[in-house]
C-alpha atoms as one frame of an Amber mdcrd trajectory, in Angstrom:
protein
   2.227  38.996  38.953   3.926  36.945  36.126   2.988  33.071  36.320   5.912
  30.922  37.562   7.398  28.938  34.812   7.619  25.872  37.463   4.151  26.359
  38.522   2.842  22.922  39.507   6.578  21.607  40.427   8.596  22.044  42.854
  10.648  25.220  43.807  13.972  25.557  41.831  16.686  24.543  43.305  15.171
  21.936  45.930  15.732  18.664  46.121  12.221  17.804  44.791  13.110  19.697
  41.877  16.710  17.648  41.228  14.697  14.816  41.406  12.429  16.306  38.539
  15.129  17.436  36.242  16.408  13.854  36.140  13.575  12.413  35.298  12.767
  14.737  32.445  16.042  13.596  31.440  16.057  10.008  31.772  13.071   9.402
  30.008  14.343  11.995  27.267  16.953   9.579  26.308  15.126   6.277  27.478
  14.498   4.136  24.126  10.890   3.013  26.100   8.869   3.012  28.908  10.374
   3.604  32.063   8.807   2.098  35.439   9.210   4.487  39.069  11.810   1.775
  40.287  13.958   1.979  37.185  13.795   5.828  37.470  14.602   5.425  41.115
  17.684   3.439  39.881  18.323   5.878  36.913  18.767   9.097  39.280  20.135
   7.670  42.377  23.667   9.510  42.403  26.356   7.727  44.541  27.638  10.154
  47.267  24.330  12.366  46.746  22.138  10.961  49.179  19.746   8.402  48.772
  16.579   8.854  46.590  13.630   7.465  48.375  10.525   5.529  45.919   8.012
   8.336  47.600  10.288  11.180  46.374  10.288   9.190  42.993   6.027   8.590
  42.819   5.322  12.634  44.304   8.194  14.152  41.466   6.179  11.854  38.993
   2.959  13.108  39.716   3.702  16.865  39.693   5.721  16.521  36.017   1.967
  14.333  34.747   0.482  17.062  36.512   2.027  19.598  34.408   1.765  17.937
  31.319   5.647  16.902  30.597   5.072  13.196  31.378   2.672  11.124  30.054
   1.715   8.052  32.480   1.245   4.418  30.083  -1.645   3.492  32.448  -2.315
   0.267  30.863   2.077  -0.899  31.691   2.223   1.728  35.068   5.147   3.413
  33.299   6.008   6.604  32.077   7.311   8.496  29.212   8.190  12.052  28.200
   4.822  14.263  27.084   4.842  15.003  23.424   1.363  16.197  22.805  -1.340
  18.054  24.443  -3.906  15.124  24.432  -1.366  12.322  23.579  -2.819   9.136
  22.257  -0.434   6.178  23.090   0.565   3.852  20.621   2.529   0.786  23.058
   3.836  -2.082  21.150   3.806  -5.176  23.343   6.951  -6.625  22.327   9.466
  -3.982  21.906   8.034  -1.355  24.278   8.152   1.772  22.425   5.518   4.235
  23.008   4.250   6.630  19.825   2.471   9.860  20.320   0.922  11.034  17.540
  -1.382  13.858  17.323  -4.238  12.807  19.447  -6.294  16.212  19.593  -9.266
  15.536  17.166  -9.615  12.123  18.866 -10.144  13.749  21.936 -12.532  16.585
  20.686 -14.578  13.528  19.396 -14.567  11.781  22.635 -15.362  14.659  24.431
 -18.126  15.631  21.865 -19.861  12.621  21.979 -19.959  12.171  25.640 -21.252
  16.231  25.766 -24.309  14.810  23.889 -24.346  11.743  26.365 -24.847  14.447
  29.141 -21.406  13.088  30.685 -18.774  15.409  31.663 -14.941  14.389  30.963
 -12.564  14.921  33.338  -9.906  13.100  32.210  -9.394  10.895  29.081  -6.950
   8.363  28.605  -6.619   6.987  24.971  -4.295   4.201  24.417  -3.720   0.944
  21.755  -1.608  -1.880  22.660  -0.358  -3.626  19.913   2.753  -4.155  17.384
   5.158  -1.436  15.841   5.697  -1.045  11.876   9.041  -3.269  13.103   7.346
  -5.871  15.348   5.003  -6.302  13.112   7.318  -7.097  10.001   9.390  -9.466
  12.437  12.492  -7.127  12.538  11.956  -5.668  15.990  13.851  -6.401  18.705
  12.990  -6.371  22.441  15.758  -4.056  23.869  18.086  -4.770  26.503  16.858
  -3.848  29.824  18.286  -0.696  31.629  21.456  -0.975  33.673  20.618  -0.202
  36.677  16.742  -1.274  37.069  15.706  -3.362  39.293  13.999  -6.765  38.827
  12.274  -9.414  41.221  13.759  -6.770  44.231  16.735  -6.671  43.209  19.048
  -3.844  41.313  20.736  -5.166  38.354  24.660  -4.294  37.778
């Protein structure tokens, strides 16, 4: 039997999986880091039916599961999966998240604990500091997402 190309999500054509597909494509054309309430903003669809934050967290964790969203654990955000073993550059003021090959660093890591006796189960390798821009002083902190929600409240 032929693997399921949505092994791991959830069955085409469900509502689970609606919820999915937006996601993959809000944080496709997100500029940063998006948080579960400002995706739970993003795909809420007037006349659709309300999206509930438990549909939002369970979508999340199938598409990290599968490797097509990468969780920022150090910010509790998200953005799209680039790499196999993605090492997260986050620059603190602007937000944006780079994902540059991060496969050696992990065969390192994973090497070095091997000799340590230590088993890896899961890495998570990420840098918080200032982008090329930031850095220079011509970043700019980008406007926040219409729609998101701040202090409990949704934004216009």
């Amino acid at each position: 039997m032929a693997p399921r190309p949505w092994a791991g999500r959830a069955p085409p054509e469900s509502r689970g999986w609606r919820v999915e597909e937006d996601i993959l494509r809000v944080l496709a054309a997100a500029p940063r880091t998006l948080g579960a309430y400002d995706l739970l903003a993003a795909v809420t669809r007037p006349g659709e039916g309300r999206v509930f934050p438990n549909q939002i967290y369970r979508a999340l964790r199938r598409l990290v599961g599968v490797r097509l969203v990468a969780r920022v654990e150090s910010l509790s955000r998200y953005v799209p999966q680039r790499e196999a073993q993605p090492l997260l550059l986050v620059c603190t003021r602007c937000g944006a998240v780079f994902q540059p090959g991060g496969t050696a660093l992990h065969r390192a890591l994973c090497k070095t604990a091997e000799r340590e006796g230590f088993v890896v189960g899961r890495t998570i390798v990420e840098a918080l500091g200032r982008c090329a821009g930031c850095a220079a002083g011509r970043g700019e902190r980008p406007p926040p997402i219409r729609g998101t929600f701040r202090g409990g409240r949704r934004t216009a």
